[in-house]
N, C-alpha and C positions, 0 to 999 in steps of 0.2 A: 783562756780556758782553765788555766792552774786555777786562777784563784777563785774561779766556780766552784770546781770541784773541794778545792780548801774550803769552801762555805758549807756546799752541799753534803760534806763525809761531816763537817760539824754537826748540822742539822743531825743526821742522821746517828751522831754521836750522841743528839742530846736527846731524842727519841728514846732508842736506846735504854737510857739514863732514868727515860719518863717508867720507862717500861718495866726497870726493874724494881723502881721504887713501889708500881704496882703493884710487882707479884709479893714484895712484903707485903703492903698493905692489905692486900684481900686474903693473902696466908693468914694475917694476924685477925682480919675481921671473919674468918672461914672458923680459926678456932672458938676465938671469942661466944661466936655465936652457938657452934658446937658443944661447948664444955663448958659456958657460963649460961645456955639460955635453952639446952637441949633443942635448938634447931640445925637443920640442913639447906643448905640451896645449893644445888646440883651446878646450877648456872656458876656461880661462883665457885666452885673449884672448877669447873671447866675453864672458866677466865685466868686460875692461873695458871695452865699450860698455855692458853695463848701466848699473853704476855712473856711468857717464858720465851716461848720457842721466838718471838719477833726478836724480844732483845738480843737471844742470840744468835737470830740470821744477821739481824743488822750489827750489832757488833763484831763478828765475823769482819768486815770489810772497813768498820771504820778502825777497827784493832790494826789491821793491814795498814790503813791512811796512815797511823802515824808509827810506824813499822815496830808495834809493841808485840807481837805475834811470837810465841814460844819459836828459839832457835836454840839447838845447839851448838853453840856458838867456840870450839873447843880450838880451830882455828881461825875462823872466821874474825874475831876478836883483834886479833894481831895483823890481820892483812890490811895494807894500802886501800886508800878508797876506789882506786881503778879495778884492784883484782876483788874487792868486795862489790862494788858497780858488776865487773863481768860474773859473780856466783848467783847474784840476784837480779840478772839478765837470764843465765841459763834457767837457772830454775824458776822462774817465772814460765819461759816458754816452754821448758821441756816437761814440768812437774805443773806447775797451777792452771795451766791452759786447756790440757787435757783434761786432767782432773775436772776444772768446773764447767766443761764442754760435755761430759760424760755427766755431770749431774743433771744437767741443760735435758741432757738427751732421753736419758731412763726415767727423769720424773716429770717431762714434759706430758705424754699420755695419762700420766698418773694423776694429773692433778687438773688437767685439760678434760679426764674422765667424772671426776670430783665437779667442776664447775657446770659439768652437762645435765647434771642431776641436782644439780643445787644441794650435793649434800650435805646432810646434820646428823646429829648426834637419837644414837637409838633410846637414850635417859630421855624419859615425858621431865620436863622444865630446864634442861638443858641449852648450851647454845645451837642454834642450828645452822650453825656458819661452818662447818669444816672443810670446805671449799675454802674461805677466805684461809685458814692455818695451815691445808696445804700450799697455798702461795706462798708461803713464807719458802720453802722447799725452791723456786724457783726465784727468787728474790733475791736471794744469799750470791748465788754464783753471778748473776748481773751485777749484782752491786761488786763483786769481788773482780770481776773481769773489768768492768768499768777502771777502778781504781788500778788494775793490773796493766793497763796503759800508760797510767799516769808512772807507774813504776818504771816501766818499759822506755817512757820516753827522756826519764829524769839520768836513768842510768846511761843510756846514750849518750845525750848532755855529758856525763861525766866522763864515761870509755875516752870522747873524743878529744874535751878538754884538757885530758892527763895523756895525751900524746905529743 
C-alpha cells in the first residue's frame, strides 16, 4: 500500500507541477494578447484561477507526502525520531483530522449545491465549469486525510520500534 501511495502523491506531484507551469503560461499569453494585440478572453483569465487553485489543492497533500510543509521547527529540530514520531502522531490526530473533517463538512453542501446546478460563470465567454473548481475545495482535505494515514501509520512503525 506504501508504495501506491508513493506513486500516487507522485503523480499528483507531477499534476501539480503541470498546473503551475500552466498558470504562467496563459498569465504570459493573457497579457501578450492584452497589451501586444489589444485583445481579451475572459475564458482565459478564468483558466488561470483554475489552474491556480488545482495546483494548490493538490500540492497541499503532496507537500505533506514529502513532509516539506512550513513547521516551526524551534524544538522539534533537536528532538529524537520517537519524540518527533509521537508530535507528528498527535498533531495529526488532534489538529489535521479535525481541521480537514470540518472542511469535508462545511463545504460538502457548498459545493454539492454548485454541482446541482451545474454552475458557471456569470461573464458571456467564460468558463462554465465552476462546479468542477469548487471541487477542488473537497479534493484537498481527501487527498490530505489520505496521506494523513500514511503518516499515522509510519509514525506508529517508529513510536514502536524505538521501544
Amino acid at each position: 500500500m506504501t508504495q501506491f501511495l508513493n506513486r500516487f502523491f507522485t503523480v499528483i506531484g507531477q499534476v501539480a507541477q503541470w498546473l503551475t507551469l500552466g498558470v504562467v503560461l496563459v498569465t504570459f499569453i493573457v497579457v501578450v494578447m492584452r497589451y501586444g494585440f489589444n485583445l481579451g478572453s475572459i475564458a482565459l483569465q478564468e483558466s488561470i484561477t483554475y489552474f491556480h487553485a488545482f495546483a494548490f489543492m493538490l500540492g497541499v497533500a503532496y507537500t505533506l507526502h514529502h513532509n516539506e510543509h512550513v513547521r516551526v521547527d524551534v524544538f522539534y529540530g533537536a528532538m529524537s525520531e520517537k519524540r518527533k514520531a509521537l508530535v507528528d502522531l498527535v498533531g495529526t490526530v488532534i489538529l489535521m483530522w479535525p481541521t480537514m473533517f470540518f472542511v469535508l463538512w462545511i463545504s460538502f453542501p457548498y459545493v454539492a449545491d454548485s454541482w446541482a446546478i451545474l454552475e458557471g460563470s456569470n461573464e458571456s465567454g467564460s468558463l462554465d465549469a465552476i462546479y468542477l473548481l469548487k471541487t477542488a475545495i473537497l479534493i484537498m482535505p481527501i487527498l490530505v486525510l489520505v496521506q494523513s494515514l500514511q503518516i499515522v501509520s509510519n509514525n506508529l512503525k517508529t513510536l514502536k520500534g524505538a521501544q
